[in-house]
C-alpha positions in Angstrom: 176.8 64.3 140.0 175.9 66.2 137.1 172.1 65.7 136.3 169.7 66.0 132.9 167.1 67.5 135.2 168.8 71.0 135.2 169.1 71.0 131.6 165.5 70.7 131.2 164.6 73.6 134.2 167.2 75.8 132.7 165.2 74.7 129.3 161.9 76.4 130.6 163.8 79.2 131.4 164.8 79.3 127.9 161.2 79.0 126.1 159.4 81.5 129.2 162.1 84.1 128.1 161.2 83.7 124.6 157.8 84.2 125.0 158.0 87.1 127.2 160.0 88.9 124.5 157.6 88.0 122.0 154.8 89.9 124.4 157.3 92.7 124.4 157.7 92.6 120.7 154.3 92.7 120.2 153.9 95.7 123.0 156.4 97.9 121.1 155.6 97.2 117.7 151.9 98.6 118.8 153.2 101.5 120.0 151.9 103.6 117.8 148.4 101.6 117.3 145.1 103.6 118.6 143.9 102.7 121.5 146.1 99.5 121.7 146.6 98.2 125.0 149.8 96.4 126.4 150.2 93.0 127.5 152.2 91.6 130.3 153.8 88.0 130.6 152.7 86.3 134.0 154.9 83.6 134.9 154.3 81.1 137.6 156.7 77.8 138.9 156.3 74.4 137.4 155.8 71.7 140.0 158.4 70.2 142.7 160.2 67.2 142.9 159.4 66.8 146.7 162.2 65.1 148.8 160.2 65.4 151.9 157.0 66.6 153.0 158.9 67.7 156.1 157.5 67.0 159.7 155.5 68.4 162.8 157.0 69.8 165.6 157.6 67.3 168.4 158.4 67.1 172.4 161.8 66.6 171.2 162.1 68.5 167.8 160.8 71.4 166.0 159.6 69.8 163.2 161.0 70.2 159.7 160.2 72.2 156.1 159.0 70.4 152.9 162.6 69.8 151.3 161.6 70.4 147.1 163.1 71.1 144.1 161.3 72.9 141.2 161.8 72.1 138.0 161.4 74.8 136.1 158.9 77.4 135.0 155.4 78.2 132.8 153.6 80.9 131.6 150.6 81.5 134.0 149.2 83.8 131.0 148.8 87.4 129.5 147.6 90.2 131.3 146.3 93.2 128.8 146.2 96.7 130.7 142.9 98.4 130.2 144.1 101.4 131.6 143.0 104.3 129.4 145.9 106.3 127.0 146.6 109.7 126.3 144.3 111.9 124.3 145.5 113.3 121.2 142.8 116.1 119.6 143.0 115.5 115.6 140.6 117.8 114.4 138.6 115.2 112.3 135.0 115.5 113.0 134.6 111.6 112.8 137.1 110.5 115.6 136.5 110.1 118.7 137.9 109.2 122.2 136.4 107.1 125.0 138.1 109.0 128.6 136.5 106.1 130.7 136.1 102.3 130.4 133.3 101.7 128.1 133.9 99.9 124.4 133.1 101.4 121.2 129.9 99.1 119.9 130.4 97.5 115.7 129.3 95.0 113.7 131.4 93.1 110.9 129.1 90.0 109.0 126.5 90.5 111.3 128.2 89.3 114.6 129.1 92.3 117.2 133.0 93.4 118.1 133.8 95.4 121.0 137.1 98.4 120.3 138.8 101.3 122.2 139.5 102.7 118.7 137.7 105.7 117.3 139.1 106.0 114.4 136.2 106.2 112.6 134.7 107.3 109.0 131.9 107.3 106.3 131.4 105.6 103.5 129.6 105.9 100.3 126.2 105.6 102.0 127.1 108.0 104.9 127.7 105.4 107.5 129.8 105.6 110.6 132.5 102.7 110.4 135.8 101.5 111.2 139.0 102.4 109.5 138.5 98.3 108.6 134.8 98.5 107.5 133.3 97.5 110.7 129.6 99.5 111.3 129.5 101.8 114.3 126.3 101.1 116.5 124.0 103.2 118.6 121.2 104.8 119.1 118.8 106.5 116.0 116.6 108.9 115.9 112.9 109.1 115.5 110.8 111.9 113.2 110.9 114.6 115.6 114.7 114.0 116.2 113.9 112.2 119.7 116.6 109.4 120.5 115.1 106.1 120.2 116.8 103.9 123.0 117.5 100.6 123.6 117.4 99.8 119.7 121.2 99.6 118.6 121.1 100.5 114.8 124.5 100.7 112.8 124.8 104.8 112.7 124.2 106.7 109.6 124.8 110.6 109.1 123.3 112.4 106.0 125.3 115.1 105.6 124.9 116.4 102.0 121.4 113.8 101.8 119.3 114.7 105.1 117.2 118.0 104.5 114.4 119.7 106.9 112.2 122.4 107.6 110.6 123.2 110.4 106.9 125.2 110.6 107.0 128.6 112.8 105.2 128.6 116.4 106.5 132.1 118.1 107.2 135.4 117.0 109.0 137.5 119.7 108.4 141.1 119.7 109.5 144.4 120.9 109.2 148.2 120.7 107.4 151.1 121.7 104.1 152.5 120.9 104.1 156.3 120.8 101.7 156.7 123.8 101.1 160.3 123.0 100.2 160.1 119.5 96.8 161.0 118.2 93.8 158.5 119.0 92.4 157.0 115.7 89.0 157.7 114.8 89.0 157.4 110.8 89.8 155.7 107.9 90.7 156.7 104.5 87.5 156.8 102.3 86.9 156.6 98.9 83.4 156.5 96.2 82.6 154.9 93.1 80.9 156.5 90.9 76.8 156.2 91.1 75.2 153.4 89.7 72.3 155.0 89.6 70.2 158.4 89.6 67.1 157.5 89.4 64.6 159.1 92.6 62.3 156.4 92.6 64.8 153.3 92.9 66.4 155.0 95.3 63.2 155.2 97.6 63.0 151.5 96.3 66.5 150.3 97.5 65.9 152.3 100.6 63.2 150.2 101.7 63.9 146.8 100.4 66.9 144.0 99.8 69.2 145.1 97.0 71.4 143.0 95.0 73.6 143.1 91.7 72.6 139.8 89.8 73.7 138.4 86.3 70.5 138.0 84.3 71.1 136.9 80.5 74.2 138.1 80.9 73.2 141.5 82.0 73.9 142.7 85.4 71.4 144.1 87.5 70.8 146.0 90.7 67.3 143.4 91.7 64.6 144.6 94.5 64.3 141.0 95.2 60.6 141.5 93.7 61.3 141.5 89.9 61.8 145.4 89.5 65.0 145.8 88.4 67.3 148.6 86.6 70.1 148.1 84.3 73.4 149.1 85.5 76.0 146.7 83.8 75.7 144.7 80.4 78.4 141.8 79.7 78.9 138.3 77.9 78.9 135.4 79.1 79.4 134.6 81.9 79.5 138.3 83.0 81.9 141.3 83.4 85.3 140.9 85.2 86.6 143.1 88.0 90.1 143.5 88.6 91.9 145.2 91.6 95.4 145.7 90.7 98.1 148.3 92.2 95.8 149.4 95.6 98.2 150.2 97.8 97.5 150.1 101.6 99.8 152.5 104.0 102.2 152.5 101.1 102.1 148.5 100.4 101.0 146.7 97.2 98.1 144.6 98.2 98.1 142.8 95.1 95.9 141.6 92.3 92.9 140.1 93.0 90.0 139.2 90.1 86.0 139.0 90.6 83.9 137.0 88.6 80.6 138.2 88.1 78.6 134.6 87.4 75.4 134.1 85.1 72.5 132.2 85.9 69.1 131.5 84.2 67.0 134.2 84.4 63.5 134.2 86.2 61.2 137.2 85.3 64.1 139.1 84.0 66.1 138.8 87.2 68.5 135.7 88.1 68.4 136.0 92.1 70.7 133.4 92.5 73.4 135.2 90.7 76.5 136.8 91.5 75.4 139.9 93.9 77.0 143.5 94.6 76.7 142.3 98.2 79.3 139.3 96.9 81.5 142.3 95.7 81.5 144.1 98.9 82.7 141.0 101.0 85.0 140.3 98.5 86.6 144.0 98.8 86.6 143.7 102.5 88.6 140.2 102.1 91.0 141.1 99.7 91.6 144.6 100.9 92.0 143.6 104.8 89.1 145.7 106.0 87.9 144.9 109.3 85.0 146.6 111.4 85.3 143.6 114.5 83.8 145.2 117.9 86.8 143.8 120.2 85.6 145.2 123.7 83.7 148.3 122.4 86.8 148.8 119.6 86.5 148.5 116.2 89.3 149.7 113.1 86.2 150.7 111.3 87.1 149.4 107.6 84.1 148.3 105.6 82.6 148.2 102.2 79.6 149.3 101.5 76.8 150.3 99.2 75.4 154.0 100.0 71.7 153.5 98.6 70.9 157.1 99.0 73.9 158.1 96.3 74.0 155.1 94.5 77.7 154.7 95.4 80.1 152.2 96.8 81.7 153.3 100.2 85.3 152.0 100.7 86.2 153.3 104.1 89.8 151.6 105.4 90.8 150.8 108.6 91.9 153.5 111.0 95.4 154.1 111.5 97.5 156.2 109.5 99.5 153.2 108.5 96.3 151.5 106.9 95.5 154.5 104.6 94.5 153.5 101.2 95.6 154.4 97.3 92.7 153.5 95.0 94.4 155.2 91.5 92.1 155.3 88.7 93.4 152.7 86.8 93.7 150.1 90.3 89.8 148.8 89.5 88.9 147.9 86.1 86.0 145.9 84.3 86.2 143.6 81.8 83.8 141.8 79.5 81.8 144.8 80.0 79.3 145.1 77.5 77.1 148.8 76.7 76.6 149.1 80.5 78.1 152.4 82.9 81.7 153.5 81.8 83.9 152.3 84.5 81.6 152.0 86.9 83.7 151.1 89.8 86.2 153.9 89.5 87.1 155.5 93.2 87.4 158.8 94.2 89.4 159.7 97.7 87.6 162.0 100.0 88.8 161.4 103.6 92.4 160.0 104.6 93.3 157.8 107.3 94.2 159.1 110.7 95.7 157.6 114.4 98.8 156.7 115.5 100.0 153.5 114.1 103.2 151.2 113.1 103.4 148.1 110.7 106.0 145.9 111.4 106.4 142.8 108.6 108.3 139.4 109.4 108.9 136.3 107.7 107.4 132.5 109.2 107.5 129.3 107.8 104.9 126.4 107.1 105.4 123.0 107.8 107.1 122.4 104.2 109.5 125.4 104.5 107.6 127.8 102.5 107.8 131.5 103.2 104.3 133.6 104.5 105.2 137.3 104.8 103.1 138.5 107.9 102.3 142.2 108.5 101.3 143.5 111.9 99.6 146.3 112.4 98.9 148.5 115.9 96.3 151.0 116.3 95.9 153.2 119.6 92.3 153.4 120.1 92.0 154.6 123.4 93.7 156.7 125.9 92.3 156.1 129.5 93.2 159.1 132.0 95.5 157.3 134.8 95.1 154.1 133.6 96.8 153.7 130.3 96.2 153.1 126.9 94.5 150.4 124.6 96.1 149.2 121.2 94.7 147.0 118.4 96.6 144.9 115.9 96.0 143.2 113.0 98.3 140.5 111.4 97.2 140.7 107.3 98.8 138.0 105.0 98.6 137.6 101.3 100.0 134.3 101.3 96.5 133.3 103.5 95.5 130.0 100.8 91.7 131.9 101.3 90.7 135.1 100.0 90.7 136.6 103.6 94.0 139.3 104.3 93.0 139.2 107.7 94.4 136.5 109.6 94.2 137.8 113.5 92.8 140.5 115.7 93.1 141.4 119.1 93.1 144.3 121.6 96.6 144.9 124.0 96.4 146.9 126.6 99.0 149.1 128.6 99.3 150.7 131.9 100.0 154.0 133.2 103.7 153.7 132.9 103.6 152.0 129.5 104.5 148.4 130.2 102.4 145.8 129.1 99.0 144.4 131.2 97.2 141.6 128.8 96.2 141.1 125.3 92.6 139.5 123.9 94.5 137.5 121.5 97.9 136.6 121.2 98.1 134.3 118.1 97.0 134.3 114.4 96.8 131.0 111.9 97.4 131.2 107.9 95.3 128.6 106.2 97.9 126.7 103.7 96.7 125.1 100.6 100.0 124.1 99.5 99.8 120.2 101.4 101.7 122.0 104.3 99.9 121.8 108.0 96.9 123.9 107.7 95.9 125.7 109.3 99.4 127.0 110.9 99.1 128.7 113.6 101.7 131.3 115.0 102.0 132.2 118.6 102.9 136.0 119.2 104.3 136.8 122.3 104.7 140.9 123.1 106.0 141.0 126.9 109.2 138.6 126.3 111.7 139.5 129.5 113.8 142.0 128.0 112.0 141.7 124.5 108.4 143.7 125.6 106.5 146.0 123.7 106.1 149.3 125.7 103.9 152.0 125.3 105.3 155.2 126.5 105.6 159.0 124.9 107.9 158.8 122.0 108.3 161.0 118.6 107.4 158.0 116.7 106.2 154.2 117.4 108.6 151.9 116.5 107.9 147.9 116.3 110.2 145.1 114.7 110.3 141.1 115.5 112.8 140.5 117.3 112.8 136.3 116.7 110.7 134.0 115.1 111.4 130.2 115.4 110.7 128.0 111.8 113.5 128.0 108.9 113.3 127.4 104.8 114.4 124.0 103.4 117.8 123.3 104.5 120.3 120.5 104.1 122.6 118.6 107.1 126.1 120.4 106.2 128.0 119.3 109.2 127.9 117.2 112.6 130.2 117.2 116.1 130.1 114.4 118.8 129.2 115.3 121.9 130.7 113.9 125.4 127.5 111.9 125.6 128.0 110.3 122.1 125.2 113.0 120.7 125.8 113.3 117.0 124.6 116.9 116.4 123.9 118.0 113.1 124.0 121.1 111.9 121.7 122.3 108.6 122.1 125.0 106.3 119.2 126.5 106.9 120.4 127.2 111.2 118.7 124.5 112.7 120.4 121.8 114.7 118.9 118.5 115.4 120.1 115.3 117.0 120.6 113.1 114.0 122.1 110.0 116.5 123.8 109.1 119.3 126.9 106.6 119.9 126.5 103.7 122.5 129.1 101.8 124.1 129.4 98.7 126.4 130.7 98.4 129.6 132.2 94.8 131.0 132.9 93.5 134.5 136.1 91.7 133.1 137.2 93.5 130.5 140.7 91.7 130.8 138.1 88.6 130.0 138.0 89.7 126.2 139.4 88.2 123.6 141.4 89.9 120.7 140.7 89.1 117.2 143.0 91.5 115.4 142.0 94.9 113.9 141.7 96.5 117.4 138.7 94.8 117.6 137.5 92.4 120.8 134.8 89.8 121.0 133.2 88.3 123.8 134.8 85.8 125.8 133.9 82.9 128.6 135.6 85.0 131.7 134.7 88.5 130.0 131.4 89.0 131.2 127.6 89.9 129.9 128.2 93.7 128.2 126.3 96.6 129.2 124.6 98.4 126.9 124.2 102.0 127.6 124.7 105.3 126.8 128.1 107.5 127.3 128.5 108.8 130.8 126.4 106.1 132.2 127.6 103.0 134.2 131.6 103.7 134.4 131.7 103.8 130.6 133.3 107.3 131.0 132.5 110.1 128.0 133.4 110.9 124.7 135.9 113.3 123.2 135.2 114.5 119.5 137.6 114.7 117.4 140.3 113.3 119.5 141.5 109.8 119.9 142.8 107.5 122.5 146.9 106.6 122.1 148.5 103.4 123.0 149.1 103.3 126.7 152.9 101.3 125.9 155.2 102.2 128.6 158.3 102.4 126.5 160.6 103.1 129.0 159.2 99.8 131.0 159.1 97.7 128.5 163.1 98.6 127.7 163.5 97.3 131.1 161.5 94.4 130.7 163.5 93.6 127.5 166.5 93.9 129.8 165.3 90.6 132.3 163.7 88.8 129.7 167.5 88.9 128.0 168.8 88.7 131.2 167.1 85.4 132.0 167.1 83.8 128.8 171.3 84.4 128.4 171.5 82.8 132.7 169.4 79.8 131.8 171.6 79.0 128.3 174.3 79.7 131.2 172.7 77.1 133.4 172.4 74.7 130.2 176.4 75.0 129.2 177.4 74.6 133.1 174.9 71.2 133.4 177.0 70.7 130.0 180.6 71.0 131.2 179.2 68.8 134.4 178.3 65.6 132.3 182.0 65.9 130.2 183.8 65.9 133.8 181.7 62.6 134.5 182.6 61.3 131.4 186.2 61.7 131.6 186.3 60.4 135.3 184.7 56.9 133.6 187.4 56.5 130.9 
């Protein structure tokens, strides 16, 4: 007898056949959607009509089967495949690729979203989102460009905005030292004219403190017991002297003024005035001349006051490289009343001698501004079967005091020229500028391969080789690294870490729950996320410019297609046989 029951079944079959093309629908449609991944239909039996429960097995039988008849079926649920998709490289510097099972980590209103998609961009205000607005999160990045972990911030990058500058700490060097040049033993030396003639002063100044003092605006050479003789006259406050043009082993040392001060006078001599003993240390400042004993070694520059002559000495450091040009016109007075006639004008009478070699390099403060260093090497001493022994001077105008020199030291070689130790191996420049100060520069002459030697040559020859620290520069472009490391690169060289992506990892991930725009949230069977970092926990790495593709099986889901047609067209099938069933009932009743 033809029954209503089959109808219904073959009705199930109808509505689970629908639905599974509607999964398929959806799979194909998304073929082309980053990072989408498929779903699957699962469908499981309704329950049975039981006839029998069936029965155990007997002395005299072997029992008997459940007799049952289903009645149709239901859809058990979805299944999405999380396995990953082909990589496709895009060449945008913002997308990226998970190769792995983590989730890509944003935020939309506030609440947090789970995706497989990189597709990402910036906005106005240089923040990594979403191709639908969401904010990427991860990790930022404190003031030395150390990741600060375990904070998820919505990831910004500066470019264009984001500038730095970064103070020198090394200077690398190599070379050689002409080990068979001459041993220095002189500087350059040049006299002033004589302040004074006079026999009896002389005996004076021979015997007793001298010093040139402002007195009523005239300058004096004082005995420090009222005598006194009149050297210079000035206004108020006293004259000027100006160095301008001195060159030093060829090199402009630049212009430098002294201000000879007045005070009120006491028995015709201010002793607390501006001295010629406050000139000499000022020369010796601004002119680099150094006399330091450094292990029984000394470069020998001074300036000095020859009482016997009346004259200044100006005697530069040894070295042929540190030979001085004092031109006529390189130290003038000014506000000079009816005193001596250029008084300070120098003659040359000795030059410079020893084998030397300047070397001049470029280091930054801690605001980017450029110091141009010159360092100098002296032989002083060769030692028969032992080696020889160097010294060096590092000189600075940029120094924010008046001082040129900024760092001495001995370095000593061996017997076959390499490098053995050095007294010093660092000089600081004293900033003024609201920059670090002092900053303080680590030079380092036996590198591996980069070493200064010091072996028989036709010439020294010295250069920096590297120097760390860089000029003001601004973040011009960024990559993503496999471990979700934003690098950044400035225009100045540098690179710095600037951020780094994070990503979540779930137990369940088939637990999510899809909310459109590739986007997941978390759901009941889903799991607590991990939070971590790329390459960490199973959440696999990251691929820079590169996304992930849709992992839709085409070629299966033609197939499915195929049953899911297949079934629905046999259960209409079912539905028009039940149908042709009930009209043969009804015609056997008429």
């Amino acid at each position: 007898m033809a029954s209503t029951t089959a109808m219904f079944t073959a009705l199930s079959g109808l509505a689970a056949a629908s639905r599974q093309l509607d999964v398929i629908g959806n799979n194909i449609a998304n073929v082309n959607t980053t990072a989408f991944k498929s779903n699957r239909m699962i469908f499981a039996p309704t329950f049975s009509r039981n006839f029998s429960l069936g029965t155990s097995p007997s002395d005299t039988t072997g029992g008997t089967n459940p007799g049952q008849i289903g009645l149709g079926v239901s859809i058990a649920g979805t299944q999405r495949n999380f396995n990953n998709g082909a990589i496709s490289a895009t060449g945008v510097e913002t997308d990226v690729a998970v190769e792995g099972d983590g989730f890509f980590i944003v935020t939309v209103g506030g609440e947090r979203y789970f995706t497989r998609s990189g597709a990402f961009q910036r906005n106005e205000s240089n923040d990594l989102v979403t191709i639908s607005g969401a904010r990427v999160m991860g990790y930022a990045v404190d003031d030395e460009f150390d990741i600060v972990e375990g904070n998820l911030v919505e990831l910004n990058i500066p470019v264009g905005t984001l500038t730095l500058a970064e103070a020198s700490r090394n200077v690398i060097f190599n070379g050689n030292l002409n080990a068979s040049g001459p041993v220095a033993t002189t500087g350059s030396m040049h006299l002033s004219r004589a302040f004074y003639t006079d026999a009896g002063l002389t005996t004076l100044l021979n015997t007793a403190a001298y010093d040139l003092t402002v007195a009523g605006n005239d300058l004096y050479i004082d005995d420090g017991a009222g005598g006194s003789f009149l050297a210079l006259q000035g206004g108020d406050p006293g004259p000027i002297i100006t160095v301008n043009g001195i060159e030093k082993g060829g090199k402009d040392v630049g212009e430098h003024v002294f201000q000879f001060t007045t005070g009120a006078a006491a028995d015709g001599v201010d002793a607390t005035g501006t001295t010629l003993q406050d000139y000499l240390d000022w020369l010796e400042d601004v002119l680099g001349l150094d006399s330091t004993d450094l292990g029984g070694h000394d470069l020998g520059g001074s300036a000095e006051l020859d009482t016997a002559t009346g004259q200044i000495v100006i005697t530069g450091n040894e070295g042929t490289v540190q030979d001085l040009v004092i031109d006529t016109t390189d130290v003038t007075v000014s506000n000079n009343g009816a005193g001596i006639n250029s008084p300070f004008v120098m003659s040359k009478t000795t030059e410079a001698d020893g084998e030397s070699i300047r070397t001049s390099f470029v280091v930054y403060d801690s605001l980017g501004t450029p110091l141009t260093i010159d360092l100098t090497f002296v032989l002083q001493e060769t030692v028969d079967g032992s080696g020889t022994v160097w010294e060096f001077m590092a000189e600075s105008a940029d120094n924010a005091t008046q001082e040129r020199v900024i760092g001495l030291g001995l370095v000593i070689f061996d017997a076959n020229g390499k490098f053995v130790s050095t007294s010093n191996e660092a000089f600081s420049v004293a900033r003024d500028n609201g920059a670090v100060s002092p900053l303080t520069v680590s030079m380092e002459f036996d590198s591996g391969t980069d070493a200064i030697s010091a072996l028989t040559d036709s010439a020294s020859n010295l250069a920096a080789v590297h120097q760390d620290g860089s000029p003001i520069g601004t973040l011009s472009i960024f990559s993503i690294g496999e471990d979700g490391m934003i690098t950044g690169s400035f225009t100045n060289g540098l690179t710095r870490t600037v951020g780094q992506i994070a990503l979540a990892k779930f137990s369940n991930p088939e637990g999510l729950a899809d909310v459109g725009n590739n986007l997941f949230r978390v759901a009941p069977n889903s799991g607590t996320p991990i939070i971590t970092s790329p390459m960490e926990f199973g959440t696999g790495r990251l691929l820079g410019q590169a996304l992930e593709l849709s992992n839709v099986d085409l070629s299966q889901e033609f197939i499915n297609m195929i049953l899911a047609s297949t079934g629905y067209s046999a259960s209409g099938r079912v539905i028009s046989t039940t149908s042709e069933l009930i009209d043969q009932l009804l015609i056997l009743g008429r």
